[in-house]
N, C-alpha and C positions, 0 to 999 in steps of 0.2 A: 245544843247548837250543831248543825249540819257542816260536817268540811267533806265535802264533794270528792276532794283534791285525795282522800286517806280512801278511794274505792280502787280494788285492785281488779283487774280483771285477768289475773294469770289463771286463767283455770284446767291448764295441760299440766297436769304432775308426771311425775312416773307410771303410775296407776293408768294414762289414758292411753297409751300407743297399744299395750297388752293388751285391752278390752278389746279395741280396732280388729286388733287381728286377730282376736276371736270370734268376735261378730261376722269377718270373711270368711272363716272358716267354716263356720257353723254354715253360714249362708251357701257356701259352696258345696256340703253334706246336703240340703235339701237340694240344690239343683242338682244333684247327680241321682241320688238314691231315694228320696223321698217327696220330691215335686210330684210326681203319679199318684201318690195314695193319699195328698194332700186335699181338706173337706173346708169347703171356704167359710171366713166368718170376716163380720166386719164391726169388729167391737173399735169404740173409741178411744185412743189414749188419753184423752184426756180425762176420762172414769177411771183412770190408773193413775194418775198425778198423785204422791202425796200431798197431804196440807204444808207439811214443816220444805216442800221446796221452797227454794229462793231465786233459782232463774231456769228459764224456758225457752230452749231455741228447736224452732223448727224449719225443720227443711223439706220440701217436697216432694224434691227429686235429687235427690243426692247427686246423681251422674249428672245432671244442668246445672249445678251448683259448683262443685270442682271443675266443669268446664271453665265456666265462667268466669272461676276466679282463675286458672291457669291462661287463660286468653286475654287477662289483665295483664300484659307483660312488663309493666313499672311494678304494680301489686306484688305480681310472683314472685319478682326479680327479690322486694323486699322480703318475703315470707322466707323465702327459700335459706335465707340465711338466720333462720331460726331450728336449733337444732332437732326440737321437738316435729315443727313440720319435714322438716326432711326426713327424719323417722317413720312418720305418718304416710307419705310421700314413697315412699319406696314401698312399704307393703299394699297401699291403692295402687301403685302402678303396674304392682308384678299380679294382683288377684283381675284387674283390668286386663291386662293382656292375655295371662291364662284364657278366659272366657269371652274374648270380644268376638270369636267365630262364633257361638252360639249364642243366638241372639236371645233365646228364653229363656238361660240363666242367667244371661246378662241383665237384662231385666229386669228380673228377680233380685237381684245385687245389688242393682244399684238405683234401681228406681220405684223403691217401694219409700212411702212418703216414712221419715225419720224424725221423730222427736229425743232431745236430748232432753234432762233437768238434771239438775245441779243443789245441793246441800249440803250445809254447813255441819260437821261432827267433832262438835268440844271435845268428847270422852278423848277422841283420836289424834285432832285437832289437826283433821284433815278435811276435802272435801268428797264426799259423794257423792258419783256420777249414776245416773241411769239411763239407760240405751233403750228407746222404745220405735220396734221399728212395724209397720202396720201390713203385713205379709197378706192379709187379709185368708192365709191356709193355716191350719190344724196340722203338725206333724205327729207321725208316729214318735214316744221320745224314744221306746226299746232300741228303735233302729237308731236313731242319731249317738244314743249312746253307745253302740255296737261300734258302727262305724268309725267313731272319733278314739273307743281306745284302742284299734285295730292298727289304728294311720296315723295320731300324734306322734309327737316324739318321746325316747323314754322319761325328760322330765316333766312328762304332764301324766296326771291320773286323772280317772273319770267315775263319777261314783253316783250313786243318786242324792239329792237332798234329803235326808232324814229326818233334820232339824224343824221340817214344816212340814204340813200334812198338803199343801196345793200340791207338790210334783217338780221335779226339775234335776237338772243334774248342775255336781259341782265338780268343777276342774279344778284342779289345783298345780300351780305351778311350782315344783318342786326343788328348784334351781333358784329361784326368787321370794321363795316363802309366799307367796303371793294367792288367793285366791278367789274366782270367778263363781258367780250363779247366773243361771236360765231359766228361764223357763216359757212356758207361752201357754196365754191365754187367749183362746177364744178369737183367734189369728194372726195378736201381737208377738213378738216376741222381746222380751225382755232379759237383756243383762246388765248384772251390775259388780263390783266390788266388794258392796256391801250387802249379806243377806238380808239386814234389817229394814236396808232403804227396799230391797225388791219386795220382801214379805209387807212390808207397810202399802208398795203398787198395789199385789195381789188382792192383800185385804181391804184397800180401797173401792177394788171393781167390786166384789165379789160381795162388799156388805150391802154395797144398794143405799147405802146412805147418802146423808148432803155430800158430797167431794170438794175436791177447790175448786171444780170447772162450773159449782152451782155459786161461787161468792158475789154476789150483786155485783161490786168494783170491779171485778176482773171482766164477767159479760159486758159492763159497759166498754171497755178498752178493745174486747177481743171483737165487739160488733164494729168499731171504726178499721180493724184489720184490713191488709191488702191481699189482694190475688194473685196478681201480677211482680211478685217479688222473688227478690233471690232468698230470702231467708227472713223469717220473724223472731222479736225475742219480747219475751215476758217477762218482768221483773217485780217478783212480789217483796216489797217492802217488809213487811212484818218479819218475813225468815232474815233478814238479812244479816241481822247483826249476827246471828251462829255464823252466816255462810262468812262474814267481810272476818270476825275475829277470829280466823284461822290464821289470815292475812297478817295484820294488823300489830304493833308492836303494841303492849301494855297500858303505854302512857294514851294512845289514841284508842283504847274502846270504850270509853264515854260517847265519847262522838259517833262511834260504830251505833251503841244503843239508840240512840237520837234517829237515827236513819231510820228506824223502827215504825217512827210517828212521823216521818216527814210526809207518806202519801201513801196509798193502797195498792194501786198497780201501775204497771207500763208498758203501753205496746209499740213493740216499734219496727216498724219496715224495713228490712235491709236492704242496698241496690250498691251493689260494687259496683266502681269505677275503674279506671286505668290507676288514679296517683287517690283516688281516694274511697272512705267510707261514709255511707249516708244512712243515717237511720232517722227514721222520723216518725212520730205516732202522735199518740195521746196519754195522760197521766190522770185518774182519777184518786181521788181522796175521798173518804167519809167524816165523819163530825169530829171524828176524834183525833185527825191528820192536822198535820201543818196549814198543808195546803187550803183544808178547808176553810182556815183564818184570811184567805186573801182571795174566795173565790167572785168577790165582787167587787175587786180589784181591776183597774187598766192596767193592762200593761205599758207599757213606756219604751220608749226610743231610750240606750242608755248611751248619757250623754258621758260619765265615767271616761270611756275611751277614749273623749278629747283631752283628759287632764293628764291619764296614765304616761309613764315615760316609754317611748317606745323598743325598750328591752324588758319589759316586765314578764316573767316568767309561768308567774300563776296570778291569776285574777279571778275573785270570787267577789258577785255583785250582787246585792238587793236593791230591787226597784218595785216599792210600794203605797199604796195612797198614802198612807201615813204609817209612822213607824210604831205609833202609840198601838194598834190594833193589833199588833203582833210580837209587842214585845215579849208579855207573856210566854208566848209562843216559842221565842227563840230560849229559855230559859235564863234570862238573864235576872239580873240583880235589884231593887228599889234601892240598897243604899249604899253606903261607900264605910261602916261603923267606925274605922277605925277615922276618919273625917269627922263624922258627926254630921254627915251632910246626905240630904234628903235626893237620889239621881230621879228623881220625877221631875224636879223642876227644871232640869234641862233637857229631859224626854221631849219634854210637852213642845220645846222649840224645833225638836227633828224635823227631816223632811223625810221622804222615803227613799233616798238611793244612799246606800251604803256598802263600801266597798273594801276587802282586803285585797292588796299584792303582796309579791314579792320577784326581786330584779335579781336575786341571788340564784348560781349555778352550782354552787357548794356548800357543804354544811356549814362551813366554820362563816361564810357570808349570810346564814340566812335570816337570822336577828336583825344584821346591821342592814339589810338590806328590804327589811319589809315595812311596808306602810300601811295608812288606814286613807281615808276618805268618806265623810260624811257631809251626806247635806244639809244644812239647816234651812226652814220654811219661815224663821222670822231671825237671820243673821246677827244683828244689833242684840237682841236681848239672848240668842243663844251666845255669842263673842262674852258680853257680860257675866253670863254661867260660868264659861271656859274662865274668864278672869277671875272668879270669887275663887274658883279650885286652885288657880295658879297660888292665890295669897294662903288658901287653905294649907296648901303645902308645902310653903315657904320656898317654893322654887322662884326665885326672884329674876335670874336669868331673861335676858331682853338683850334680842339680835336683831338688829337691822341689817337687810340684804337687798340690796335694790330699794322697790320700793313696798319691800315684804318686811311685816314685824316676826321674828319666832319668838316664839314665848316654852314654857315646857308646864304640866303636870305632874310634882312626884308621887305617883300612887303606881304602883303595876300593877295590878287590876281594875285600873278605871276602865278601858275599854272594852275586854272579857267580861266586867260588871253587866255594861250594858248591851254591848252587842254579840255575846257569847263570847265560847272557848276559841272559835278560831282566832278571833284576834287578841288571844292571850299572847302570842311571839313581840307584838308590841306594849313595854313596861316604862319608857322614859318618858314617855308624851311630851316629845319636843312638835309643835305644830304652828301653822300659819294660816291664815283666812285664804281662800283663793275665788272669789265673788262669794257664792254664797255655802263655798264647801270646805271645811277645815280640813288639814292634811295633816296628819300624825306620825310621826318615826321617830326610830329610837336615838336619833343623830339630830344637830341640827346641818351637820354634814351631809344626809342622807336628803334634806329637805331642798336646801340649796343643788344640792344635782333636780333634784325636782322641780327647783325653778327654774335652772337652766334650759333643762329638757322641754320645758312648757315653753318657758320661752323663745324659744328659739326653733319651734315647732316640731321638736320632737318628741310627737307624742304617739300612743301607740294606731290610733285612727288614721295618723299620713303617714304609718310604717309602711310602704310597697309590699314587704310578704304579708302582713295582717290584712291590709286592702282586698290583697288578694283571696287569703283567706278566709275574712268574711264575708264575701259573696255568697254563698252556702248559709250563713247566719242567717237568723230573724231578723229583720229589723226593731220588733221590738219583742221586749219579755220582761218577767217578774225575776225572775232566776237567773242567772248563768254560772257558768265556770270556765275560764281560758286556762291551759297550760299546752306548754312547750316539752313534750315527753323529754325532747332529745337533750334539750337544757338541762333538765331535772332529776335526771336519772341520778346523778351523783347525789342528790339527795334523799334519794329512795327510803334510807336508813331511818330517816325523821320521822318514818312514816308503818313502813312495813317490819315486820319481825325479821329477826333473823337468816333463818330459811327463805320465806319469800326474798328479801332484798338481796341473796346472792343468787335467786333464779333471775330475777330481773335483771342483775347485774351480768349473768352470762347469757343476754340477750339482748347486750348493750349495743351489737353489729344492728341488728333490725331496729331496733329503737331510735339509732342515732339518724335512721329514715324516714322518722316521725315528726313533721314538720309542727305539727298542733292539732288538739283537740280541743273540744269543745262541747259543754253539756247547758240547752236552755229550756226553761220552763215556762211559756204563757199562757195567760189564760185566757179561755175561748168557750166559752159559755159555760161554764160548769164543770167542763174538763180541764186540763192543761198541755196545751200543742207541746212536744217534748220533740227535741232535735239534739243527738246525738249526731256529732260531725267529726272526721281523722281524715288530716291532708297528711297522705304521705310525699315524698319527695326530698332529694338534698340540691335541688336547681333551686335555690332562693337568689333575691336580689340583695348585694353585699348593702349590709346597713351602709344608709348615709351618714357620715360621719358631719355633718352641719353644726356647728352650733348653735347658728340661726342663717335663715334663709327669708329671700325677701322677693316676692315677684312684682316686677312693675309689668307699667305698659304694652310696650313692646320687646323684640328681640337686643338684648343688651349687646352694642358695640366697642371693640378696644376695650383695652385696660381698665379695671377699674382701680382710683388711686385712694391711698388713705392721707388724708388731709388732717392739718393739726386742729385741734378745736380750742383756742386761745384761754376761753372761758375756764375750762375745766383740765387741759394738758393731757387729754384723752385724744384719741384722733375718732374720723369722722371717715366715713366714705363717698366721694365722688365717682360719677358714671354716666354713662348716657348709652339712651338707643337707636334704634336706626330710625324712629319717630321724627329724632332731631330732639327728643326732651332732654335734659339733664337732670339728676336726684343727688340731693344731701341725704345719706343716712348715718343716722346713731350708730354708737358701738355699741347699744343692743340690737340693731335691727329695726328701727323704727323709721318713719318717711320724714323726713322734718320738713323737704318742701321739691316739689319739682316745675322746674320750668323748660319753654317751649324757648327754642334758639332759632335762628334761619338754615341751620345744615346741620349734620352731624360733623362734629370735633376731628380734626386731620389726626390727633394723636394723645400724647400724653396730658395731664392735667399736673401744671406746677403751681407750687404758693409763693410768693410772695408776702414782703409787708410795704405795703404802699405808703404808709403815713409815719412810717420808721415809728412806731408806736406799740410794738408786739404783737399786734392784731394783724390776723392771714387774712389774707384773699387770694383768690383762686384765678389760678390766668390759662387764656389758650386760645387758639383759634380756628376756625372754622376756612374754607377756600375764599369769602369775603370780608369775615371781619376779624379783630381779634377783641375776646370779652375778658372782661376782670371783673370779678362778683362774691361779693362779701359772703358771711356764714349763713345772713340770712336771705340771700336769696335775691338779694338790690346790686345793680352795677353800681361800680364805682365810677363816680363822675368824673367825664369824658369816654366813660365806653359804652357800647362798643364803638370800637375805631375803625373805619372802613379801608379795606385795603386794595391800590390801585397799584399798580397790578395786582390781582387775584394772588393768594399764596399758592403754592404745590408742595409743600411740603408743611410737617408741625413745628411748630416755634420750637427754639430752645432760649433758655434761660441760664446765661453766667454773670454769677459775681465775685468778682474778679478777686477784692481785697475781703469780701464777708463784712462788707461795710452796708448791707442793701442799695448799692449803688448798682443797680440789674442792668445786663446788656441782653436785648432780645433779639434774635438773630431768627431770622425769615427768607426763603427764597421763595421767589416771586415768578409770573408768570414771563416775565423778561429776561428771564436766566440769571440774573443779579441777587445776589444776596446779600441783604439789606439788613441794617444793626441800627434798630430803636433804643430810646429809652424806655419806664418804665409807664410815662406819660405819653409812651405813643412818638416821639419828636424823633428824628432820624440823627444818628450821633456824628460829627462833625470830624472831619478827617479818617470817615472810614470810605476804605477804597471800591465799593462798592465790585466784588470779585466777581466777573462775570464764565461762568462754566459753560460748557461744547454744548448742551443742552439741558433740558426743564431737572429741577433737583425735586425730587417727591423724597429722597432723603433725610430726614432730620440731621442737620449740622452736630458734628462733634468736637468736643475740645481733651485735648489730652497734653499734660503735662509732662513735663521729662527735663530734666536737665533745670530747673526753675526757668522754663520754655515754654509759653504757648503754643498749643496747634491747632486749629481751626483747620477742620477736614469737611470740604466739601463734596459729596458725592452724586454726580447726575445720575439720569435712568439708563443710559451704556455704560456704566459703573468707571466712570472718566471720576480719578480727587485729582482736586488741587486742596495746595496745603497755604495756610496765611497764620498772620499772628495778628495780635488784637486789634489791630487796624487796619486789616484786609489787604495786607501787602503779602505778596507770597513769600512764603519762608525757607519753602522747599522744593524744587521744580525736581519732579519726577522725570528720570532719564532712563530712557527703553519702552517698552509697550508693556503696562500694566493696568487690568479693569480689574476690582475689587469684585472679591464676589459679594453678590447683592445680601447676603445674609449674616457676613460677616464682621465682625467687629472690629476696631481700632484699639492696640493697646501697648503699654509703655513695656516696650524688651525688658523683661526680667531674667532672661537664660541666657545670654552669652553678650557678646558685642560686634553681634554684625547687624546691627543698625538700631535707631533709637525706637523707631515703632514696628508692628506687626502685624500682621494681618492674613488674608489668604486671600489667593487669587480665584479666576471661575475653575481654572483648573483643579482647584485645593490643592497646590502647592503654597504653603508656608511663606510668605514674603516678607521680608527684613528692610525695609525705609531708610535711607542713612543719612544723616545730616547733608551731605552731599546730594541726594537726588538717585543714588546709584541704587539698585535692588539687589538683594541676595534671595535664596531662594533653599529650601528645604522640603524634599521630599517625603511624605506619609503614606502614600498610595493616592488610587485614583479616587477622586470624588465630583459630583455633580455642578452646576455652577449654581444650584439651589441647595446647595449644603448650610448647614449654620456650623461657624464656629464659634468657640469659647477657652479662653487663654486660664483655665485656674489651678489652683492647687487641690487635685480631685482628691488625693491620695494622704493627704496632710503629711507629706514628708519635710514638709519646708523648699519644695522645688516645682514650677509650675510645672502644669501640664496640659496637652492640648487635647481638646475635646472633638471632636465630628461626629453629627448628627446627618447623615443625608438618607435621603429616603426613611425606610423602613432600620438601617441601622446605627446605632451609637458605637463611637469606637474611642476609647481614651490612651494616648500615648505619653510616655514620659518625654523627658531631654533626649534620651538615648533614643527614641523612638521606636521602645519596647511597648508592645501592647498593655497594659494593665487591667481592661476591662472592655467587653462588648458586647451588646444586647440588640436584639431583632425584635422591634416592636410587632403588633400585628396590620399597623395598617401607617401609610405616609406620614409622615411629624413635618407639621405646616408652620408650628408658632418657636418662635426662637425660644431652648430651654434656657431656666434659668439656672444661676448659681446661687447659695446663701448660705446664711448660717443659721443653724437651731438653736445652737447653743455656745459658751465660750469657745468648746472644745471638738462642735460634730458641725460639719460643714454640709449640706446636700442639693445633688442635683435634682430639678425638678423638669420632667419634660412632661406637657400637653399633648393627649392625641385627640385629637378633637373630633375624629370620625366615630373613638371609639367613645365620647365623654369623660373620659378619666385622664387622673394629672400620675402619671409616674414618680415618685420618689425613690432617688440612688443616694446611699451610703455611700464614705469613701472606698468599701471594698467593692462598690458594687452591687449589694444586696439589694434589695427591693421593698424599702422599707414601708411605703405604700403600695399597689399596681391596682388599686381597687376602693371604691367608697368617693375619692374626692370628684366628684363630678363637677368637670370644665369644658367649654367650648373658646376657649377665651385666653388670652395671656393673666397672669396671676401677680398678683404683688402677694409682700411679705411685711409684715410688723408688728408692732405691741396695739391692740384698738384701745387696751384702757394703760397702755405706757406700766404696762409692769413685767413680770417675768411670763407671762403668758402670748406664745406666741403664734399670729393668727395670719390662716392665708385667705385671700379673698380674692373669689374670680366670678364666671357667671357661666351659666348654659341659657339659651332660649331666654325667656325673659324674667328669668330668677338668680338671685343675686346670693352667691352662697357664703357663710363664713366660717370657716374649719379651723378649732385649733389642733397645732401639731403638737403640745406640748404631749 
């Protein structure tokens, strides 16, 4: 079985930066002393390839190459914090510079075309590099070796090769134990590490026999090659398992072997970007590869990405005609012995897309956090299979969630059985039908996040960064592999040996750069289209934190409210757009019904029970009517009620005793505000209070003292005060206008007056039974300030809040500052206050230019500032009435619902 996921590609050891700087140095000995006497030749390196390499990169022009990548200024910026390249980095900068006035040994240096190969050494259980650089001159070596032991320094020697009879000299680093061969053939030059890899070059050209560059597979790959590229690389399969189990920790070199048969070669174009890497080629196989079991295979749109949760980490995917044709292939199992049960007869129901994840960032998460996904081609009778296993193995367990069964398999190698080792991490096989794709994990915990995440549309295809980054993707393929470098680094260990995973790991600064890669295989006549993809960057978009989202119509206006739902004690969501439509939706997110009104809603949406019966209905009004409409979507008879005068502001709704004896209080286009019943009927000895001008206010009521108050507020922010019968209660003496964004509330800090509020000034004003104002100074604030009267700080003593413009500022009693915060852009929508919990109380403020809702702790912290996207004012509650709790607002015309638990 192939896990993609165990390929490392660290192949800078210790070993490379020394060859580097040998290779300039040597190279800098022929441009001074032996360029003149130099006799051309133009042997190929690829006649010097050995068989046992496993990977091939080449480059053309070295100097257009480190250009290019240094003039990537995201790219660099990334590399450069990799210790290895800065090593590398200082010795090309300083042999660059030396020689950039003479332009023909610059030349020479750096623009003679460059092949690298790379193999794998069990005995050493290292890798070996070879350096083949195509000089197309013959040097004298007498002189170079003259030269180099004249000028190195005293920890290097210089001696001839003795050990072969081709020719060459050996350096030896004597400081490092470390040592170097050369040589050149017939114009190349070749160094390496290892004599055995260079003598294997040499006797490659020099026998004249078949080479690697005559392998059928390989010609077919290297004929689709590009011209116009930054760099090529070759990947011969068959070496691979020496070169990967250098790598590779114990437990994963099964898997390493397998890579062996999975295909014959790969070619693939390199084109560096600013924030990314593109490779892209073709992959051929012969009869005895993997591949060649699927070469007459479509490839497929893989629809997987719809179902995945959109945190998943690693995602390895098969998309195949049928899965019968390859199971072989993948080395899996026919039976299950310790069962007694035959796995063909649930084979035979697969379909071809078969997938592992995992959403885990750490070791001890990566079990509990990985899944499978499979599809079945006849669901009914594969479900059936899945159930004979379940009774098979006495796992009797049955979960209802929603409207998902989980059921479990106890076998731990049912899955490994049939669909290889990689999905050996899942052993509990807890799973659920999801249309026609069973979901596997070792939780029925793990599955249930599954369904959430599905639900609720977070899956990894409407992720914004994955969006994003598979644009570069195929749209369709046989093969893939997703991972998230930067996530999974911590996981390395699962994977890599020892040594490796602490090199990776001290180059977790560059890695944590690595946005995602990505490895797919289609197939396209015979060959297989191979794309290799790495977005670097750490500019992502903060996950959305939704747990379900819901786009209607149009642009969603005002609040949206949660409504009780009588049936079930669950609440329900009400909203409308600027369409004029109004939507019921479920507390999962679903549409139960929308309807078209004459106007958009002046405001809030309140319930009532009209029939004193337990059953809500939903009341509000628009500038001509007011409507009242049951759960499912029908007025309740006599509404709508047309209202003459027009209203100007949103109804409110008090009940006085909590007897549902409703009084609904409207101001009207006559300056009058008017107290209905809940039938619409106008109530009988109310004073009808008439204000200096039009009221777009929503009437308030405030208690105090077992004391009505009835605040009404015009648009020159003129209140008058009444009690339940629209008699005034309280005549305000002096010249006071409310500011328009502030609130009314019952003095709880001292006793200069019963109510409080703020003026346009944002001075503090104290209300007094008398009419008289007091007044308290905070500083200066706007007459479009919001205030908020609460207890920010949980000491047991309120405290006053201001929001104006751009900043928040909270003061105690004392009028000690406590906390203040500078948003980035104006706060338009009044913040709210609440609680999360018994004991954590928090502010929430909208910026709505920026889309995002703020949340403040009592100290202040910032418990959110990113992920909850709002344009909208926000309500807060339980949607299924339990300890989970959910906020719900809207951007644009999507309806979002976040829990904050």
């Amino acid at each position: 079985m192939i896990k993609f996921e165990e390929i490392s590609f660290i192949m800078w050891r210790k070993n490379a930066s020394p060859i580097i700087f040998l290779i300039i140095i040597v190279l800098l000995v022929l441009g001074y002393f032996i360029y003149p006497k130099l006799a051309k030749s133009d042997a190929d390196t690829w006649s010097m390839i050995p068989d046992e390499t496993a990977l091939i990169l080449q480059i053309d022009n070295p100097s257009d190459f480190i250009d290019k990548v240094k003039s990537e200024e995201d790219l660099w910026k990334l590399l450069s914090k990799s210790g290895e390249i800065k090593k590398m980095e200082l010795i090309v900068d300083a042999i660059n510079d030396l020689f950039f006035t003479d332009k023909t040994y610059h030349k020479l240096l750096f623009n003679s075309p460059l092949t690298i190969s790379f193999k794998g050494d069990t005995t050493t259980n290292s890798t070996d590099v070879l350096f083949l650089s195509r000089l197309n001159y013959r040097p004298a070596i007498s002189e170079l070796k003259g030269y180099l032991t004249n000028n190195l320094s005293g920890k290097y020697a210089v001696v001839d090769i003795v050990e072969r009879k081709f020719g060459g000299l050996k350096i030896l680093d004597t400081e490092n134990d470390k040592t170097y061969y050369l040589s050149f053939i017939d114009g190349v030059m070749l160094i390496s590490g290892s004599l055995d890899y260079l003598s294997d070059a040499v006797n490659t050209y020099k026998s004249n026999t078949a080479a690697i560059y005559t392998d059928s597979e390989l010609v077919k790959v290297r004929n689709t090659a590009g011209t116009k590229v930054d760099a090529r690389l070759f990947i011969n399969y068959k070496q691979l398992t020496e070169f990967l189990s250098t790598y590779v920790s114990n437990e994963n070199i099964n898997s390493v072997i397998r890579l062996a048969s999975f295909a014959s070669w790969t070619e693939l174009d390199l084109i560096v970007k600013n924030d990314e890497l593109l490779l892209s080629g073709f992959t051929s196989g012969d009869s005895s590869s993997f591949l060649w079991n699927i070469k007459d295979d479509e490839d497929f749109t893989n629809k997987i990405y719809n179902i995945v949760p959109f945190n998943t980490n690693i995602l390895l995917c098969y998309n195949f005609n049928d899965f019968a044709n390859v199971s072989n292939s993948l080395k899996t199992s026919s039976s299950l012995p310790s069962l007694n049960y035959d796995l063909e007869k649930l084979k035979q129901y697969l379909g071809g897309s078969i997938a592992y994840g995992c959403a885990a960032s750490n070791l001890s998460g990566f079990e509990n956090q990985s899944f499978a996904i499979v599809n079945f081609k006849d669901k009914s009778r594969g479900e059936a299979e899945l159930k004979k296993l379940t009774n098979l193995t006495n796992a009797n367990t049955r979960y209802n969630f929603n409207s998902y069964t989980i059921r479990q398999i106890n076998n731990p190698k049912l899955l490994s059985a049939i669909f290889g080792n990689a999905f050996s991490p899942i052993k509990n096989n807890h799973y659920f039908f999801l249309g026609d794709y069973a979901i596997f994990a070792n939780s029925s915990e793990m599955l249930i996040k599954i369904i959430q995440m599905y639900d609720s549309g977070k899956t990894l295809d409407l992720n914004d960064n994955f969006k994003s980054f598979s644009d570069n993707l195929s749209s369709e393929e046989n093969i893939s592999l997703f991972i998230r470098p930067a996530e999974i680094i911590n996981m390395v260990a699962k994977f890599a040996n020892k040594e490796t995973a602490l090199t990776v790991l001290s180059e977790s600064e560059m890695i944590s750069g690595l946005h995602g890669a990505s490895f797919q295989y289609s197939n396209d006549n015979g060959l297989f289209f191979t794309n290799f993809y790495l977005k670097l960057g750490n500019k992502l978009t903060e996950e959305n934190l939704a747990k379900w989202k819901i786009q209607l119509d149009a642009e969603i206006a005002g609040k949206p409210t949660m409504v009780k739902d009588h049936t079930t004690n669950r609440y329900l969501v009400f909203c409308y757009d600027k369409n004029s439509n109004i939507y019921l939706i479920s507390n999962d997110g679903q549409l139960l019904w929308k309807k078209k009104i004459d106007k958009i809603p002046l405001g809030e949406i309140h319930q009532v029970d009209f029939f004193n019966n337990g059953k809500i209905q939903y009341l509000f009004n628009t500038e001509d009517y007011v409507y009242l409409i049951d759960k499912n979507g029908d007025y309740v008879k006599g509404y709508p009620r047309k209202l003459n005068p027009a209203a100007t502001n949103s109804l409110n709704v008090f009940d006085y005793n909590n007897r549902n004896d409703y009084r609904v209080l409207i101001s009207q286009a006559d300056k009058k505000t008017y107290n209905y019943d809940i039938e619409g009927h106008q109530i009988k000895g109310w004073d009808e209070p008439h204000s200096q001008n039009i009221v777009n206010e929503t009437v308030k009521r405030v208690v105090a003292n077992n004391k009505d108050y009835i605040l009404i507020t015009d648009i020159d922010n003129n209140t008058i005060i009444v009690n339940r019968r629209g008699k005034e209660r309280i005549k305000i003496k002096g010249n006071f206008r409310k500011a328009r964004n502030s609130g009314f509330y019952v003095n709880r800090t001292n006793s200069k007056g019963i109510i409080l509020t703020t003026n346009e000034d944002g001075k503090l004003t104290y209300i007094k039974s008398s009419g008289r104002l007091d007044q308290t100074d905070f500083g200066n604030f706007s007459e479009n300030h919001f205030f908020l009267y609460e207890d920010f700080n949980e000491d047991n003593s309120v405290d006053f809040i201001f929001v104006d413009g751009r900043d928040l500022k909270v003061y105690d009693k004392f009028k000690k500052q406590l906390f203040s915060y500078k948003f980035n852009n104006e706060i338009r929508i009044k913040p709210v206050f609440f609680n999360i919990s018994h004991r954590q109380s928090v502010l929430g403020v909208v910026s709505d230019q920026e889309k995002t809702i703020y949340l403040f702790d009592n100290k202040g912290n910032t418990i959110i500032s990113r992920g909850l996207v709002s344009e909208t004012p926000f309500t807060v509650g339980s949607l299924n009435n339990n300890n989970e709790l959910n906020l719900i607002t809207a951007s644009g015309n999507t309806l979002y619902n976040y829990s904050l638990n």
